[in-house]
C-alpha positions, 0 to 999 in steps of 0.5 A: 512480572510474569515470565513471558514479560521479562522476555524480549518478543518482535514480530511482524504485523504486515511486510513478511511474505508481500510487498508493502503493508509494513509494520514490524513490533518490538517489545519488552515487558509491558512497553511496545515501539511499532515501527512503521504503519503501511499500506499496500494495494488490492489486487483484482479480487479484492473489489471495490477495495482502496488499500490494505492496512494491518490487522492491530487486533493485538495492538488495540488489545494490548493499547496500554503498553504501546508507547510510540510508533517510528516511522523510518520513512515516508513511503506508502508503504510505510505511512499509508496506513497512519490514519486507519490504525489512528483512528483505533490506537493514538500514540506519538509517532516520532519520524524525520522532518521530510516523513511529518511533513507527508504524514501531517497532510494524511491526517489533515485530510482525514481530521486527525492532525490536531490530535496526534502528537508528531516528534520530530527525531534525526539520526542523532536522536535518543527516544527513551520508551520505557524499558526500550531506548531507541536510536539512530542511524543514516540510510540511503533510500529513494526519498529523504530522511531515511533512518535506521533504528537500534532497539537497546533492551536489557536482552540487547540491541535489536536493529531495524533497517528500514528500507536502504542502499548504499549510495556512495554518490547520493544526489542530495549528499546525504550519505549513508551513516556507514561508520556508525552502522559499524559501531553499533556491529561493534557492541553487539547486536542481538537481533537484525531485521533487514530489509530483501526486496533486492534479495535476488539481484546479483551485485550493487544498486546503481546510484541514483544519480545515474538517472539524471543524465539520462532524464535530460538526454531523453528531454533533449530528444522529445520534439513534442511533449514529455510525459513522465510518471514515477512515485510521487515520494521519489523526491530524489527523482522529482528533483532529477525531472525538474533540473531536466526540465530546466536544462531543457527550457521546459515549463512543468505541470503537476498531474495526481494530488499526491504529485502536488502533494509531494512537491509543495511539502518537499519544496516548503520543507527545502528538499526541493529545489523549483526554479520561480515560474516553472510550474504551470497547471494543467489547464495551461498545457494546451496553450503552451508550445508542446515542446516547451512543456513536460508533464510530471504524473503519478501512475507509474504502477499502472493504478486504473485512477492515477493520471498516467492511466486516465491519460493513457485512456484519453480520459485526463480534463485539458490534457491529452496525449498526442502521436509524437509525444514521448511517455517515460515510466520512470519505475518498475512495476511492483511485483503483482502490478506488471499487468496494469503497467502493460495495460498503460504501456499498450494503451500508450503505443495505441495512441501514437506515444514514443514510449521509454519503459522496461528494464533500467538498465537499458533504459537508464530512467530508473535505479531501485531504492532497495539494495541488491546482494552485496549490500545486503551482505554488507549491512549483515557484515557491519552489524555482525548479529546473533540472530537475523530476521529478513523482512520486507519482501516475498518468500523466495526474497526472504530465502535468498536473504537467508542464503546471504545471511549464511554465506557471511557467517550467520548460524543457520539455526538462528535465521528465522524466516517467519510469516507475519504474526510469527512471534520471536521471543529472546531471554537470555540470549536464547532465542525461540519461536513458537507462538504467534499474535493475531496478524492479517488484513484490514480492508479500507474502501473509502473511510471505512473497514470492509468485513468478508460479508460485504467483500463475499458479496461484491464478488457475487455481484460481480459474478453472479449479478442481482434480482430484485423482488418487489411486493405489495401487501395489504396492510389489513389481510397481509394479501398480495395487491401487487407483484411480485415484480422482478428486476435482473441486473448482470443475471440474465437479460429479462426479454430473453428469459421471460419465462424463467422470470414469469415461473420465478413470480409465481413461485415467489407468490405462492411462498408469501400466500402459503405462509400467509395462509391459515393465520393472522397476517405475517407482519414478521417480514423478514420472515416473508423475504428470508423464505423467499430468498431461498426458495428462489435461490434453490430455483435459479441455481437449478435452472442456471446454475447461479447463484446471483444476490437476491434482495426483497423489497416489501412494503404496505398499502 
């Protein structure tokens, strides 16, 4: 072995400086454990763009060393990417019951499922991966089965959070492994990444349990409908809903796919409890007395397409809101979607709604799943590591976290705050970091790869609009028959700028003849269509000073 793969090396490939897209690398000598594959949305310049996923250009470089991927839940943000990274690399993804269950459906869809190699771990499991063994430990988060993983390597003990809280009162009574947590603090660890979307929130993350009685409260309210809209793998919420629903004699429809989803894999696997005859579809709730009747939607982030913003737009098949129906966001935006959630609140208050949203702790329809400052400090305190990584949020999320880390003894000089591809390389117990890997963006638009060329383009489209320059030819001296015709769309409104058009198509013209002029004809059309495009490209930007997508369009009579 060479000295660089005697050495323990972690670092992030998606999570450090943003919110989702997490995927977090472990590795030592030739064997590499990735923990997590994850997805996060596109904001408005990325258009036409469905997801973002991690770059796994050092993953697929390097696929013969990389022995699993964990997976430490079942969020988005940390199985959305599953089937884009499968597709390129296929190793065994070891996960809790409750997170196969949600990714097999992910795969199912894409045609991936028969062959991927799922192993089903709990937090008493040994996983050994070469030079890596892994275990295990219980955390509390906003949806089931959530662990923590220890990383044993022969430079020590590495720990990954996951996402947690301390939830001392869990509604489903699975609660957070803290003596273990301790042991493991007890025999060292070399290297802790902790999760810091809470980083900034002064105290404790109130118990999910907290929100159940004010969900029923707000169904005893509602004379007509309730609409209510959280993240579909918030099984805990969801379980919450439905004992609201019950105690209200209410019925319960399902709105998104990912809703039902989620509830038929959380109710089969026994993380769901549904009362026989709740459920309705949707095309029942018209026939149904409204105030025997909730609504439970996925939209909460304000997605354009997600069935609280198609409601909010009245534009959902058989279902509509009505003035005097209660809506309740039971969430809260995810930073960089505040806009869209506004959008769906002021389209929902325009069409008469009685609308619970903002704050939590005035509402009380929503407790985060992330730990604030005091539980950040406690899992510091309990695992008590060398060094410390903070993961899983923006930058000033990061600082504060190190600012904590500080304040319960972590030497300052051994906190890395690293972007993602930052490589932190530990031999003999010295730790460094001076390198990077190859880390950035995947963007997936429907099942495939979208490349800058194509992204650059869209955002002149959408800018700048397109013409379209269609010419016929003689197939026997290569002379014009036909043309040039031209065709504008989102450039400039072709009745009002004739003229402009008009000096286009001679200038177009007299490109084609001078270059078919003198020589046998020029059968190299992209020739013809290259010396086109510029010339009218020069033109229009100096008569406009745009630049719209010019597409020529030859053919041959």
């Amino acid at each position: 072995m060479t000295k660089l793969d005697q050495q323990l090396s972690v670092f992030s490939l998606g999570g450090i400086n943003e919110i989702g897209k997490n995927m977090y690398v472990v590795q030592y000598a030739n064997d590499i454990v990735v923990i997590d594959c994850g997805s996060k949305f596109p904001d408005e310049t990325l258009l036409g763009v469905d997801l973002i996923v991690p770059d796994i250009t050092y993953l697929i470089e390097n696929s013969d060393k990389v022995r699993a991927l964990v997976i430490t839940h079942g969020h988005e943000d940390h199985i959305g990417g599953i089937p884009y990274i499968r597709k390129q690399i296929n190793v065994p993804i070891y996960a809790t019951r409750l997170t196969i269950g949600l990714i097999e459906v992910k795969l199912r869809e894409a045609g991936l499922l028969a062959g991927t190699k799922l192993i089903e771990i709990t937090s008493d499991s040994t996983v050994d991966l070469g030079s890596i063994t892994s275990t295990f430990f219980k955390t509390n988060h906003s949806i089931p089965d959530c662990l923590g993983v220890v990383f044993h390597t022969p430079e020590g003990a590495v720990v990954h959070t996951g996402d947690f809280k301390f939830d001392l009162t869990p509604v489903n009574n699975q609660y957070p492994d803290i003596h273990k947590m301790a042991d493991i603090g007890s025999k060292g660890v070399m290297l802790l990444l902790s999760e810091s979307t809470n980083a900034e929130r002064p105290g404790y993350t109130p118990s999910e349990s907290h929100v159940g009685k004010h969900l029923e409260e707000a169904f005893h309210k509602a004379k007509q409908k309730v609409f209510i809209a959280t993240f579909a793998s918030n099984v805990h919420r969801l379980q919450q809903v439905i004992d609201a629903a019950q105690a209200t004699n209410r019925q319960l429809a399902l709105l998104g796919r990912s809703m039902v989803n989620v509830v038929k894999i959380a109710s089969e696997l026994g993380y769901l409890t549904v009362p026989d005859g709740m459920l309705v579809e949707a095309g029942e709730i018209g026939s149904l007395a409204s105030e025997r009747i909730a609504i439970l939607c996925t939209g909460s982030q304000g997605e354009p397409m997600a069935a609280l913003s198609r409601l909010s737009r009245n534009n959902y098949r058989n279902v509509e809101i009505h003035r005097g129906d209660t809506v309740i966001l039971s969430s809260s935006p995810i930073p960089g979607n505040e806009r869209n959630v506004s959008k769906t609140v002021d389209n929902l208050f325009s069409l008469g709604a009685e609308v619970i949203y903002g704050s939590s702790s005035v509402t009380g329809m929503h407790v985060s799943g992330h730990g604030s400052q005091e539980e950040l400090k406690l899992m510091l305190t309990l695992m008590k590591p060398k060094y410390f990584i903070p993961i899983h949020g923006e930058y000033r999320m990061l600082h504060q976290h190190r600012i904590l880390a500080e304040s319960v003894g972590v030497e300052p000089a051994n906190i890395f705050i690293l972007n993602n591809g930052d490589v932190v390389d530990i031999k003999d117990e010295a730790a460094t970091q001076s390198r990077k890997v190859t880390a950035g963006n995947t963007l997936v638009d429907g099942l495939g790869d979208v490349g800058n060329i194509v992204l650059r383009d869209r955002k002149q489209l959408s800018e700048d609009g397109i013409l379209i320059v269609v010419l016929l030819l003689s197939k026997t001296d290569g002379k014009i028959l036909s043309g040039p015709d031209i065709i504008s769309r989102g450039f400039v409104y072709v009745r009002e700028s004739e003229d402009l058009i008009d000096r286009a198509s001679i200038l177009a013209a007299d490109t084609v003849n001078r270059l078919q002029t003198g020589q046998e004809p020029l059968n190299q059309w992209n020739v013809l269509k290259i010396n086109v495009k510029e010339v009218l490209g020069r033109f229009f930007y100096e008569k406009t000073g745009r630049r719209p997508v010019i597409l020529t369009i030859i053919t041959e009579f």
